[in-house]
C-alpha positions in Angstrom: 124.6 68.2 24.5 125.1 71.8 25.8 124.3 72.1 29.6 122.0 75.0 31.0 123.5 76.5 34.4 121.0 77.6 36.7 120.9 80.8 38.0 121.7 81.1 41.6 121.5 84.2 43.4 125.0 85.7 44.3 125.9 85.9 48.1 126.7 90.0 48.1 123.0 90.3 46.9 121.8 87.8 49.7 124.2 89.0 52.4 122.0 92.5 52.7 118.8 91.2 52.0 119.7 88.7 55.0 120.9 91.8 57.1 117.2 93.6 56.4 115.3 90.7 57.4 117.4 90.1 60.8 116.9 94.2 61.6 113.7 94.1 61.1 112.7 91.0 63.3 114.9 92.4 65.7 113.3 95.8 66.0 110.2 94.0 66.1 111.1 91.7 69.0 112.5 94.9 71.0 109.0 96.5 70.9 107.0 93.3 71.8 109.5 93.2 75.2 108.6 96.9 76.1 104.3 95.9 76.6 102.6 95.8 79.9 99.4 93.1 80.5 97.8 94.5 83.1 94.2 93.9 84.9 92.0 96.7 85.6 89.5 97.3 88.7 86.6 96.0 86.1 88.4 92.7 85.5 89.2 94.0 81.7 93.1 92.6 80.5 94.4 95.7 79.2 97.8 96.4 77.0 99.8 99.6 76.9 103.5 100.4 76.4 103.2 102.4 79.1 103.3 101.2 82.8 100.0 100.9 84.2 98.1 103.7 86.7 99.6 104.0 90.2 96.4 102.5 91.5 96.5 98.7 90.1 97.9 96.5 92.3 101.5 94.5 91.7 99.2 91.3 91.6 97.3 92.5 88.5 100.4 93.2 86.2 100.5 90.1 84.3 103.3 90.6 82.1 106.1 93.7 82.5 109.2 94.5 80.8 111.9 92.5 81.2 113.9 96.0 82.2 111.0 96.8 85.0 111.2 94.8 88.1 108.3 94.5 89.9 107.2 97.4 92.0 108.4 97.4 96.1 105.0 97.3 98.0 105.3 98.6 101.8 102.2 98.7 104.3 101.8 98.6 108.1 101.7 94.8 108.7 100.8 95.3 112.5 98.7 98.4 112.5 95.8 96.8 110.0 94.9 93.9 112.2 94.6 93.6 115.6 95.5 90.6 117.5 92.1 89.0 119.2 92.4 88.1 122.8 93.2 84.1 122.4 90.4 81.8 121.9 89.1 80.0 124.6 90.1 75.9 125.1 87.0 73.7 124.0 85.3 72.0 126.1 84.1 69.1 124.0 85.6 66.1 124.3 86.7 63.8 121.0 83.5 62.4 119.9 81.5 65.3 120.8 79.7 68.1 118.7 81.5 71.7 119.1 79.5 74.2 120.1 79.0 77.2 117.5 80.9 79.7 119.4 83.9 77.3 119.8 83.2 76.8 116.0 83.7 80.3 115.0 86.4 81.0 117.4 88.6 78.1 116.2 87.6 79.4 112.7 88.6 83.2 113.7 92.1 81.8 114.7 92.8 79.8 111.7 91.7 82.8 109.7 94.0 85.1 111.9 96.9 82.8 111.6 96.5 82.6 107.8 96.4 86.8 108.0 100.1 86.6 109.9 101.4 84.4 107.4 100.7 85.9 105.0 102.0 89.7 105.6 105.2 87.7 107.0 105.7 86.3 103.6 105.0 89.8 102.1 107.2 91.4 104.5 109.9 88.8 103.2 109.1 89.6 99.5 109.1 93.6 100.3 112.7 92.8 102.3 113.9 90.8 99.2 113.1 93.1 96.7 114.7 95.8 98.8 117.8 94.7 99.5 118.1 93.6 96.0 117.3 97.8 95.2 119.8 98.5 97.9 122.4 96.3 95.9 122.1 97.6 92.4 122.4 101.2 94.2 125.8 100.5 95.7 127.0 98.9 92.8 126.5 102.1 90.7 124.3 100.4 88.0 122.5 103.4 85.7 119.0 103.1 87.0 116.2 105.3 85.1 112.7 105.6 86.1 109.1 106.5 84.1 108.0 109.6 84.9 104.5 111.0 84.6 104.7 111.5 80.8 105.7 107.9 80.8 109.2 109.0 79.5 112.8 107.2 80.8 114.7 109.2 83.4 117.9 108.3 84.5 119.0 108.8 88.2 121.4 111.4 88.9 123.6 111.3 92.1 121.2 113.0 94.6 117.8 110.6 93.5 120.7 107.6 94.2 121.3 109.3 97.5 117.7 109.9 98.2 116.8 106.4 96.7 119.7 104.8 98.7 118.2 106.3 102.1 114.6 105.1 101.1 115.2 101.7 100.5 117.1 101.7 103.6 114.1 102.7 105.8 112.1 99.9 103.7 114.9 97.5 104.5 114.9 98.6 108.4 111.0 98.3 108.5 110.6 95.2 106.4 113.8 92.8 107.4 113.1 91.9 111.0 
């Protein structure tokens, strides 16, 4: 009785074939992490390795890079509405039908309230998100930026300086 050995593969001749197979899902998992999912004005979920146009909205960027951080948004909270003169006090008692125009001013102040609250939470996200800029800045972490070509730029020492003293305004305007 003579017995057969099976033929196993030897590990020098696995070993690299191993290596080829761990590159290549590697390289492929690198290129899946640099896609932006974005939504455009027509509703339309659109995919690019490129960031999207200047014109879509932070809310519409479903998924960035995980090197991208979210853009910093800054607008004139108190300029864009206008505080209306205080509603007057209703007359009804409990029990009793509102009139329409205490209706609709009661409903103009809930919806202006709503309005404040929400630029005060976007003034909180915009003062976040800058001081969190401000940070990495002063702590002299290699920051790069897409340019119009949608090509990486690193920052040299004067767009730190001038980057420094913009988030600072946004800091100064935002944080209150």
């Amino acid at each position: 009785m003579t017995l057969q050995r099976t033929h196993r593969p030897s590990l020098r001749v696995l070993t690299p074939a191993l290596l080829l197979v761990a590159m290549a899902l590697a390289a492929g998992s690198a290129h899946a992490q640099a896609q932006w999912k974005w939504r455009d004005a027509q509703g339309r979920v659109q995919y690019s390795d490129r960031p999207p146009p200047p014109e879509v909205q932070d809310k519409d960027i479903l998924v960035r890079p995980v090197s991208q951080p979210a853009r910093v948004v800054v607008s004139p909270v108190g300029a864009a509405t206008p505080k209306p003169a205080s509603a007057p006090a209703s007359s009804a008692r409990p029990g009793e039908d509102l009139s329409s125009r205490d209706r609709v001013a009661q409903q103009e102040a809930a919806k202006q309230r709503e309005e404040e609250r929400k630029a005060a939470e976007l003034r909180a996200e915009n003062c976040r998100r800058a001081q969190a800029q401000l940070r990495m800045l002063e702590e002299g972490v290699r920051l790069a930026r897409t340019n119009d070509k949608g090509e990486r730029e690193i920052l040299d020492d004067q767009q730190r300086v001038d980057e420094t003293r913009r988030v600072k305004a946004v800091i100064a305007a935002e944080c209150r």
